[in-house]
C-alpha positions as CSV (number, residue, x, y, z in Angstrom):
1,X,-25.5,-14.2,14.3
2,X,-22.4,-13.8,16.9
3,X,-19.5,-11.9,16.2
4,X,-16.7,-12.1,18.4
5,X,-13.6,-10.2,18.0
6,X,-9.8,-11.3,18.9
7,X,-6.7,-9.9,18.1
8,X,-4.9,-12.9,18.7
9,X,-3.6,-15.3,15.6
10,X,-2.8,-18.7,16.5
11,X,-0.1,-20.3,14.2
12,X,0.6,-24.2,14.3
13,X,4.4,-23.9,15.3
14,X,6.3,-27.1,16.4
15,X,7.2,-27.4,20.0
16,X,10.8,-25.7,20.4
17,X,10.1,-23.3,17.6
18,X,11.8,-20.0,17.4
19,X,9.5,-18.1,15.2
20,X,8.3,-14.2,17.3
21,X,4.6,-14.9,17.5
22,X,4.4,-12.4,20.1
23,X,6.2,-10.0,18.4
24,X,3.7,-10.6,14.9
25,X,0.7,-11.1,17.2
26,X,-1.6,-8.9,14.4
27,X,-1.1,-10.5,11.0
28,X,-2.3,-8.7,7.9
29,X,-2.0,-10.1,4.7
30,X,-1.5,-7.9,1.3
31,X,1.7,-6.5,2.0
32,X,3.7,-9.4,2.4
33,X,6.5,-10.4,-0.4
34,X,7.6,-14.0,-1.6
35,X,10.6,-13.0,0.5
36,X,10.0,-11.3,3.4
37,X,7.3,-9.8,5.4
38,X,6.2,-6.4,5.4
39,X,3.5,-3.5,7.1
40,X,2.1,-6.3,9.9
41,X,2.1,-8.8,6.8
42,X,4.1,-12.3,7.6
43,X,2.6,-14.1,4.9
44,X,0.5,-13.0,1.9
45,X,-3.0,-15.1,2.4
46,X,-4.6,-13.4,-0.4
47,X,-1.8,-14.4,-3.1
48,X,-1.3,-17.9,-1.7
49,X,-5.3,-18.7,-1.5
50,X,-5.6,-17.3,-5.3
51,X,-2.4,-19.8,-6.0
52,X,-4.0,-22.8,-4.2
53,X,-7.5,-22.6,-5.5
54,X,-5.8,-22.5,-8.7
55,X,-3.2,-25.2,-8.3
56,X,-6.4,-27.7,-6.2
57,X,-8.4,-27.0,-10.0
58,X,-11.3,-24.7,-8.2
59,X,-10.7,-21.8,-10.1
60,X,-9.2,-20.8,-13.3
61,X,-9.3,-17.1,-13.2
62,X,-9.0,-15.1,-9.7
63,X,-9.7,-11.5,-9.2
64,X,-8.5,-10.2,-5.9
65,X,-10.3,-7.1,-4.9
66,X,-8.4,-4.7,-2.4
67,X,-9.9,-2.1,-0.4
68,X,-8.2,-1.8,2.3
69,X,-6.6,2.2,2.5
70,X,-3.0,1.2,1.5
71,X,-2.2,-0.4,-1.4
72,X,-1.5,-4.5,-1.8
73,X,1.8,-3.7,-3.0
74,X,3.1,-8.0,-1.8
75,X,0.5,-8.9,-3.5
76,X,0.9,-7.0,-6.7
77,X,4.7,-8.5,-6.8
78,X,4.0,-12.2,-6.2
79,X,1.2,-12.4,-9.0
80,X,3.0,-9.7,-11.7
81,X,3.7,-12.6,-13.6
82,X,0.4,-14.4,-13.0
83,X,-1.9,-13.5,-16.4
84,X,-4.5,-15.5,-14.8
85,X,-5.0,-13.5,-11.5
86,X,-6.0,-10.2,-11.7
87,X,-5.0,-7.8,-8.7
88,X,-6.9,-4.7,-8.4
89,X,-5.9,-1.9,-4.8
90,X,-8.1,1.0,-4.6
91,X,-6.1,3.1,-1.8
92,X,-5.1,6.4,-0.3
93,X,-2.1,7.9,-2.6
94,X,-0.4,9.3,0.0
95,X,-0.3,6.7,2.4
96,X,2.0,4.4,3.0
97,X,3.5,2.5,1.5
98,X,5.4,5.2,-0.3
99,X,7.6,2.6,-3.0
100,X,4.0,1.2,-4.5
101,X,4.1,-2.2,-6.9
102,X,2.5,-2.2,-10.3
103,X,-1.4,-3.5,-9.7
104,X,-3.1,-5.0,-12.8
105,X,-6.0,-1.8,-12.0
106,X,-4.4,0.6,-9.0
107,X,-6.9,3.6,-8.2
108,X,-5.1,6.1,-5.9
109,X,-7.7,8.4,-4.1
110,X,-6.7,12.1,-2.8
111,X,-6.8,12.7,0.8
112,X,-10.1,13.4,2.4
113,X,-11.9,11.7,-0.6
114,X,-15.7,11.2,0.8
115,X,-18.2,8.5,0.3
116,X,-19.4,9.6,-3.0
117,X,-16.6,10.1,-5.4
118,X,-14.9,7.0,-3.6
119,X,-18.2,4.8,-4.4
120,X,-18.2,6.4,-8.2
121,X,-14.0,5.2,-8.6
122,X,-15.0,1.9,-6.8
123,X,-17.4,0.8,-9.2
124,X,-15.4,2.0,-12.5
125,X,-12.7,0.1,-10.7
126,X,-14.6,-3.4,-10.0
127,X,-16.6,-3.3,-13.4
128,X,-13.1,-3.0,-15.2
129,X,-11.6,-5.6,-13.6
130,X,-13.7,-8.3,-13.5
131,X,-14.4,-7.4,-17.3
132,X,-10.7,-7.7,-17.7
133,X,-9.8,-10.8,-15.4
134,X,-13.4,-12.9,-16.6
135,X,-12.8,-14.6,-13.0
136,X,-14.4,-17.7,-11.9
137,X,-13.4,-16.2,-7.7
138,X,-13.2,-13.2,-6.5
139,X,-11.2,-12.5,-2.9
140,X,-12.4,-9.1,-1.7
141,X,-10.3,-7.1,1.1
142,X,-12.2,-5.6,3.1
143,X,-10.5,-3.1,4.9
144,X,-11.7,-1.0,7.5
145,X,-9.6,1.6,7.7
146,X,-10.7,4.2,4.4
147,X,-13.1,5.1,7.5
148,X,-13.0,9.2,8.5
149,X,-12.1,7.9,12.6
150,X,-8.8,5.8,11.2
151,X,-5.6,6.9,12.4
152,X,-3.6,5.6,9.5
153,X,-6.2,5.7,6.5
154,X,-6.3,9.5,5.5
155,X,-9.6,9.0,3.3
156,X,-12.7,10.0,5.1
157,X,-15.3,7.3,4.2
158,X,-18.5,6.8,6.9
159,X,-19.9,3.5,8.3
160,X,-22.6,4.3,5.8
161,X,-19.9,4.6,3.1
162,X,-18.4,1.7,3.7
163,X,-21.4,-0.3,4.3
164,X,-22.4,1.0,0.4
165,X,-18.7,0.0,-0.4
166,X,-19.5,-3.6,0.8
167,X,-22.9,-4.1,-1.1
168,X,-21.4,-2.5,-4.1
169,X,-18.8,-5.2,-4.6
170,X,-20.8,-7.8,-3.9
171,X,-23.9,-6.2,-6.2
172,X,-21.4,-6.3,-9.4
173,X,-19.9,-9.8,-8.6
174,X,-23.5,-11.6,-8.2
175,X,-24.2,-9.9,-11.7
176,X,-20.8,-11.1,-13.3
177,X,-22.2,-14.4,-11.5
178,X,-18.9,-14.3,-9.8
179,X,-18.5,-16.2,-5.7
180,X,-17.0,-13.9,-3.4
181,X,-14.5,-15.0,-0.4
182,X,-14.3,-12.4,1.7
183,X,-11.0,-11.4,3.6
184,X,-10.9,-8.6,6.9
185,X,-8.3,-6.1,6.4
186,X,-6.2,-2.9,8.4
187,X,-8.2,-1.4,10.5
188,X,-6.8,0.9,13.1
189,X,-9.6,3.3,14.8
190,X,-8.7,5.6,17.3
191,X,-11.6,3.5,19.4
192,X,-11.1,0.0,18.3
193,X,-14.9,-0.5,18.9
194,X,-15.3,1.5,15.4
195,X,-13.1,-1.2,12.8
196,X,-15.3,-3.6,14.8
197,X,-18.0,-2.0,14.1
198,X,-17.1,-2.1,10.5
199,X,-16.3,-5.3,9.8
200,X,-19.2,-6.7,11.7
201,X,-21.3,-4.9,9.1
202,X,-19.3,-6.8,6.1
203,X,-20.0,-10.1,7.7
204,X,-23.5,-9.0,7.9
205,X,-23.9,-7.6,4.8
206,X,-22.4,-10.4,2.8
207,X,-24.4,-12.5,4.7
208,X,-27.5,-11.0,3.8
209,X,-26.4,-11.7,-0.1
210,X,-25.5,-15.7,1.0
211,X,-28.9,-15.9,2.5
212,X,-30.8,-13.9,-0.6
213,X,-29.2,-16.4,-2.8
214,X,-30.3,-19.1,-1.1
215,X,-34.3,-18.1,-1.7
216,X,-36.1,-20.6,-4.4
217,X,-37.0,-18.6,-7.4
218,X,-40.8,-18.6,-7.7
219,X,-42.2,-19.9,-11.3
220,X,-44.1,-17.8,-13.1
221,X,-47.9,-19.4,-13.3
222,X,-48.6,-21.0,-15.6
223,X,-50.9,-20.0,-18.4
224,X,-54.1,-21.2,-18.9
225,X,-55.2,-22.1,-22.5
């Protein structure tokens, strides 16, 4: 597998267009509102995929699954009134952004929280909601930046951690037989090389789950009488 990294988002603007693509060269997606953009966010991806699988009949039910360090406060507002899609942000408290929306599940972690008691709040988190949303997709943001070398996450997760993070979420969606679309999210390592790093290994690891999935179950003998 090849991974190649680029910082650069094309948009499919009309000639003449006036739009600051340079300026909004790094688009994110959770913190974006139905009405303006927000924290490197110019439109919401996660909200409006949830909407369009929806509205296209390809799902009834969507969970959306944030774990990125800061909270998907554009996506908590578009979908309030949703019943159907379920939002759940595990995130720093204390990071931004500091006027939080109401999640359907919102897990704020200290500062400094580690690997362990992050996996632990993590897994009480996903069980709860996909009890709760009984989704037919899940759309999992996978941000890099709960990492300890993150300049803006305040968490202290490891690779390792986040690695475990990764096969944790997709672990409790293949046993709610949910599919998982997977979505990169903030990421901002002192050395860039490091949020690579990161979400190279959810690529990989999800990958690992595709190709698992796609192994013929072996038949049990059968029994001679």
């Amino acid at each position: 597998m090849k991974i190649f990294y680029t910082d650069h988002y094309v948009l499919p603007l009309p000639a003449g267009h006036r739009f600051p693509t340079a300026k909004y060269s790094l688009l994110r997606t959770h913190h974006a509102f139905r009405d303006h953009g927000e924290g490197y966010c110019v439109f919401n991806s996660s909200a409006i995929a949830a909407l369009s699988m929806q509205a296209e009949g390809c799902a009834r039910r969507v969970a959306i699954l944030d774990c990125d360090v800061h909270q998907g406060n554009g996506t908590a507002s578009i979908l309030a009134d949703e019943p159907t899609i379920f939002t759940f942000s595990i995130h720093a408290a204390k990071n931004s952004p500091f006027r939080k929306e109401a999640s359907d599940l919102d897990i704020e972690m200290p500062d400094g929280v580690g690997d362990a008691d992050y996996l632990d709040a993590l897994e009480q988190g996903i069980c709860h909601a996909l009890a709760a949303a009984q989704p037919d997709l899940a759309i999992y943001l996978a941000g890099a930046d709960p990492y300890v070398g993150d300049r803006l996450g305040r968490l202290s997760l490891t690779k390792e951690g986040l690695q475990a993070r990764d096969r944790k979420v997709f672990e409790l969606c293949r046993a709610a037989s949910v599919p998982v679309a997977v979505a990169m999210a903030g990421g901002y390592s002192n050395d860039i090389a490091d949020s690579v790093d990161i979400h190279f290994c959810t690529v990989e690891t999800a990958a690992s789950f595709w190709r698992a999935a796609q192994r013929p179950t072996s038949l049990p003998a059968a029994r001679q009488i």
